[in-house]
C-alpha positions in Angstrom: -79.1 -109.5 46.4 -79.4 -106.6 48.8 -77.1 -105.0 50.9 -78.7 -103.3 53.9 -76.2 -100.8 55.5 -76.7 -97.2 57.7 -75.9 -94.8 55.7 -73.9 -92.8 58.5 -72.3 -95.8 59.6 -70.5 -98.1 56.9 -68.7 -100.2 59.2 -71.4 -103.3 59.0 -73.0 -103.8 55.2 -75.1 -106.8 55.2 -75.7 -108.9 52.7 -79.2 -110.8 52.0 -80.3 -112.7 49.4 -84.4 -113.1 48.7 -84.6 -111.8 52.3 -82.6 -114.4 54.0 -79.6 -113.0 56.0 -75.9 -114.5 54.2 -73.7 -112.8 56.2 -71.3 -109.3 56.3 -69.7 -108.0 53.4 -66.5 -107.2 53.3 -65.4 -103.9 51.5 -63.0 -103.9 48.9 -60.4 -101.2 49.4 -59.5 -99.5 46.4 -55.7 -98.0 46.2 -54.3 -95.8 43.6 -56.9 -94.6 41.1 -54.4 -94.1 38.1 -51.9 -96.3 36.9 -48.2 -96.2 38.5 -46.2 -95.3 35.3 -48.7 -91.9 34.9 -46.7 -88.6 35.4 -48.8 -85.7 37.0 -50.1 -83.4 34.7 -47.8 -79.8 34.5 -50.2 -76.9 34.8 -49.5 -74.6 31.8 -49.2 -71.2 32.1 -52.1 -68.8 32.8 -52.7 -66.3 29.7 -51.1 -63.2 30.4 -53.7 -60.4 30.7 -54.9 -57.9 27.9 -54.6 -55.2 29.0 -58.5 -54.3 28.6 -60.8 -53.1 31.1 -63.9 -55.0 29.9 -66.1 -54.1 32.7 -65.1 -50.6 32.0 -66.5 -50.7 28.8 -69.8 -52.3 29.9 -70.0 -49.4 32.4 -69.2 -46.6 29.4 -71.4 -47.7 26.9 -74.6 -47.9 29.9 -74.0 -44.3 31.2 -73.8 -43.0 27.3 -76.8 -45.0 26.6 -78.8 -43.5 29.7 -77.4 -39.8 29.1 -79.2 -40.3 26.1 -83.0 -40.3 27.5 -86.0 -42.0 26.3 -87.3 -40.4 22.7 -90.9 -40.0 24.1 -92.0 -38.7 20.9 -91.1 -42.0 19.2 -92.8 -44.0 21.4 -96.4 -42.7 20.0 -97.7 -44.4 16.7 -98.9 -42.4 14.0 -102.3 -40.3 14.2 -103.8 -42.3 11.5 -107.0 -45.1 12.0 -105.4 -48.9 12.8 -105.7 -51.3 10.1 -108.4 -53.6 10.7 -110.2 -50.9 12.9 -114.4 -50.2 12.1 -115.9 -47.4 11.3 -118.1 -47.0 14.1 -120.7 -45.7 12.2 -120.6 -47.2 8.7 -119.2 -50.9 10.4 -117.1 -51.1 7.0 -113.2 -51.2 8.0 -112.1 -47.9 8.3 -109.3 -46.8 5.4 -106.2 -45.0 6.0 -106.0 -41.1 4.9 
């Protein structure tokens, strides 16, 4: 079964079965979509605020942390050969002092 239908325009739905035309649908009108004895849900009460500033503290704790600097000095290894590195004129793997 197939229902062939303009999508803008949902006034005519036809109906056709292994391509043969069988006539218009009819649309089924759908009324209440909960059941008549249901009460409406009461919103509770919104939490009441804490008092802290949390985007203040984000903003605090990123102007201490670039008043700080970058530690250039730690960002250089130690002086000493890699591990794994040749001796480029022995070719033997190169020992740390």
């Amino acid at each position: 079964m197939e229902l062939v239908f303009d999508s803008f325009d949902l006034t005519r739905i036809e109906v056709r079965l292994a391509g043969t035309p069988r006539g218009l649908a009819i649309p089924h009108h759908i009324g209440r979509h909960s059941h008549p004895k249901a009460k409406p849900e009461t919103p509770t009460t919104p939490p009441k605020p804490s008092g802290i500033d949390y985007a203040q503290l984000i903003e605090t704790a990123h102007t201490a942390e670039l008043a700080r600097g970058v530690n250039y000095a730690a960002l250089t290894g130690a002086a000493d050969q890699i591990p794994g590195q040749l001796d480029l004129l022995t070719g033997q793997e190169a020992q740390p002092k």
